[in-house]
N, C-alpha and C positions, 0 to 999 in steps of 0.2 A: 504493500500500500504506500510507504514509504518514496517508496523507486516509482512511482505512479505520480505521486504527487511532482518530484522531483523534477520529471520528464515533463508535466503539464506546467510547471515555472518556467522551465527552460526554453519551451514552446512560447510563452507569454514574454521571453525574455527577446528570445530570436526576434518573435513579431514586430516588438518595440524598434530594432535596432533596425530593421527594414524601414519603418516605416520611419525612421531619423534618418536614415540615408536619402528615402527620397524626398524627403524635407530638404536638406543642407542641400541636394543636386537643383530644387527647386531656385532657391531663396540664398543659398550663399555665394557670393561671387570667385570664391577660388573653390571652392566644389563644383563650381558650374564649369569651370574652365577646364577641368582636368581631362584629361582622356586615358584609355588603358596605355597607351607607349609614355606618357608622361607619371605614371603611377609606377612604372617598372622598376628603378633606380631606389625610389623609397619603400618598395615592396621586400627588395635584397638587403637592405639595412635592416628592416623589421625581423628580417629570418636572422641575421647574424647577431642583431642583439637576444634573441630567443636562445642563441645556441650560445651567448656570453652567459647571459642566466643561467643556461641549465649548466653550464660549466661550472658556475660557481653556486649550484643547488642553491638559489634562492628563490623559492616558490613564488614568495609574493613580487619578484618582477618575472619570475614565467609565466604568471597567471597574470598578469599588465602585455607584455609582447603578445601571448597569444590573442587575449584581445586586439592588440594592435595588426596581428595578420587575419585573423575573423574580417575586421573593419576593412581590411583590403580584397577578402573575396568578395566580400557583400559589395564592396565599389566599384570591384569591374564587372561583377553581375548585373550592377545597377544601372553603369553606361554601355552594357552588351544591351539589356532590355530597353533601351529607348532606341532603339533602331531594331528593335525584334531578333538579336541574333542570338540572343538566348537569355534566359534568366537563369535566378538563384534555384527554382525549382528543377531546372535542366540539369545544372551544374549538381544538384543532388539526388536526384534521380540516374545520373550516368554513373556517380560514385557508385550507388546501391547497387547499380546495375554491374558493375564494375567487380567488387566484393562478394556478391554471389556467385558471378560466373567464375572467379578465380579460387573460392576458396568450394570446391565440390566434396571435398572429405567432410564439409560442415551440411551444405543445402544438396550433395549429388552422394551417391555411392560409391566414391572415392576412398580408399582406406589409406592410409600414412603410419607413418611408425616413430616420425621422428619432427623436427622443427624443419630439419634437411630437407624431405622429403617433401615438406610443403612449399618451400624456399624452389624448387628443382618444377616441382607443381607448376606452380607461379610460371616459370619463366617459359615452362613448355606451351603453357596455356595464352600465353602473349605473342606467341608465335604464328597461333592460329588465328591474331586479332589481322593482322594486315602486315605484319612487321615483315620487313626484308633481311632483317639482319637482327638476332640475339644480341647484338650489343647499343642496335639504334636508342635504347632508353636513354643513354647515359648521354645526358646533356653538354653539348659541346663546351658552356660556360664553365663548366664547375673548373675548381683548381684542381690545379694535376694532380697533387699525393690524392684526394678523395676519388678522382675521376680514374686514374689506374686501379683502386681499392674496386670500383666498383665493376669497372671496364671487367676485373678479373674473377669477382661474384660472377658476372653476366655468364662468362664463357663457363664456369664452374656448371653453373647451372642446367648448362646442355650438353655437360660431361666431357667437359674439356679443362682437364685439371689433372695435379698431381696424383700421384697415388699415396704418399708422405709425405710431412715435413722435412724431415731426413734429405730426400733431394733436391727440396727447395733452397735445403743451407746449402748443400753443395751447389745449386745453381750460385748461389750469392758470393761464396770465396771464388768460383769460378770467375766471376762479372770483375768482381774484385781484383783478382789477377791480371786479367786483361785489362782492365783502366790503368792498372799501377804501369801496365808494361808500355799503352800508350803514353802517359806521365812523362816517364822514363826516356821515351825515343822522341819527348819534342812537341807529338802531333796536338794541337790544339784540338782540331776538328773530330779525329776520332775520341780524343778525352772525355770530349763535351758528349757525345753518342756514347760512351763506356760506363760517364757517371749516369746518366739516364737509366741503363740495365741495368745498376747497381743499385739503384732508387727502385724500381719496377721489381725485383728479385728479393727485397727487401720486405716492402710492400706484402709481395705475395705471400713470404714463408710468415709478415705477421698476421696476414688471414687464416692460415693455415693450424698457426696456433692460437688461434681465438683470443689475438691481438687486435681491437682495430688503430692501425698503425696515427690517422688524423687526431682522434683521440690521446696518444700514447706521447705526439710530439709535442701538442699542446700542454699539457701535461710538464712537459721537458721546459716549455717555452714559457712558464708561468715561473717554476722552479729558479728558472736564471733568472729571470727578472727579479724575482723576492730576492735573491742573495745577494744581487748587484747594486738592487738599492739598497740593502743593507750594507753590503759594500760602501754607499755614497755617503751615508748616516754616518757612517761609526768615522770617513775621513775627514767630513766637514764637520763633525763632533772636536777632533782634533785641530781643528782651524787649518787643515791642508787643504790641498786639490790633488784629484788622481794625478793629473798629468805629472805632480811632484814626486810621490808616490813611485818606489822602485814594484817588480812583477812582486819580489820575494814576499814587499810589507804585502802587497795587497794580497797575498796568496795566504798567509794567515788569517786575516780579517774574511777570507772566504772560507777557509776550514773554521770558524766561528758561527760564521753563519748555519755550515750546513752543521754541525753538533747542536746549535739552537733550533734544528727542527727536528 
């Protein structure tokens, strides 16, 4: 009963926020102006500050961004609808549609055994939608570490994968080897193509062991920044500048750092 009421809020909440959307596209003059190709730019900030929140587990600004990307489907549903190319009920009607058809171990007689299994489901089933290629999902925008991460789920998926880890590492010291030995003789060009399979071989052996690598650098990349401003704290505490600073001081005050976490 609970879950009933819940859902009838949320229906009454949705309602509202529709019907303030076509208020503000009515009567505000920079809502009125807006179009989908100019919504785009502030659409990809809203998703990265969603993914800074959830980085830093703070509910009450995930539950602010997500309203802040809700507020952006609702707006290009809103200026799709005033020239009839589609509404909010389209855009959710094609999901539902969407979710049923992919997930058949739930609404078909499809049986699974694992999360895998659904995962491999999924992408055989996207095959059959129109797709030319198992990896057309993967959006040309995205950044390279995620878009290789994902480039190699895709092909995973239609059984085009290792068989271990174990020879993933060996791809990696392999890739490794060969950069070092282009390094080594000079070549700029083939360096640049060597670290790439080193990046790519990497990648893959941390899919492989239920790493995800975007996660794991960020992570890396939070890590150095807290020590390095602790680093900056503890030299302008002593009234110096790094630039004054030998490697050796600063390399203490950085093993300080990492013993204070």
């Amino acid at each position: 009963m609970k879950s009933d009421n819940n859902k009838a809020e949320a229906l009454l909440a949705f309602e509202k926020l529709l019907n303030i959307m076509e208020e503000l596209r009515e009567k505000c003059p920079w809502d009125k102006k807006q179009t989908i190709e100019s919504l785009k730019t502030n659409t990809i900030e809203e998703v990265y500050e969603l993914a800074t929140a959830i980085d830093e587990n703070d509910m009450s600004e995930i539950k602010k961004e997500l309203g802040d990307i809700l507020l952006h489907i609702v707006f290009y549903s809103q200026i799709a609808s005033e020239t009839d190319t589609f509404s909010i009920k389209d855009v959710i009607q094609t999901l539902c549609d969407k979710l049923i058809r992919r997930h058949p171990h739930i609404y078909g007689q499809v049986k699974v055994q694992s999360d895998k299994d659904v995962k491999d489901n999924w992408e055989r089933i996207k095959m059959t939608e129109g797709r030319k290629s198992a990896l057309s999902g993967v959006p040309a925008a995205l950044p390279a570490l995620i878009k290789a991460y994902r480039v190699q789920e895709k092909a995973s998926g239609v059984g085009f994968d290792w068989d271990n880890p174990q020879q993933v590492w060996d791809k990696v010291e392999e890739e490794i080897g060969e950069m070092k030995y282009e390094i080594e003789q000079g070549n700029k060009e083939k360096t640049f193509t060597e670290f790439g399979d080193v990046f790519f071989a990497l990648i893959n052996y941390a899919r492989l062991i239920n790493v995800n690598p975007e996660n794991a650098l960020e992570h890396t990349n939070r890590k150095f920044i807290r020590r390095f401003q602790y680093l900056e704290q503890q030299v302008a505490e002593r009234g110096k500048d790094l630039s004054q600073m030998t490697l050796a001081e600063m390399d203490l005050i950085w093993e300080e750092a990492k013993r204070g976490e």
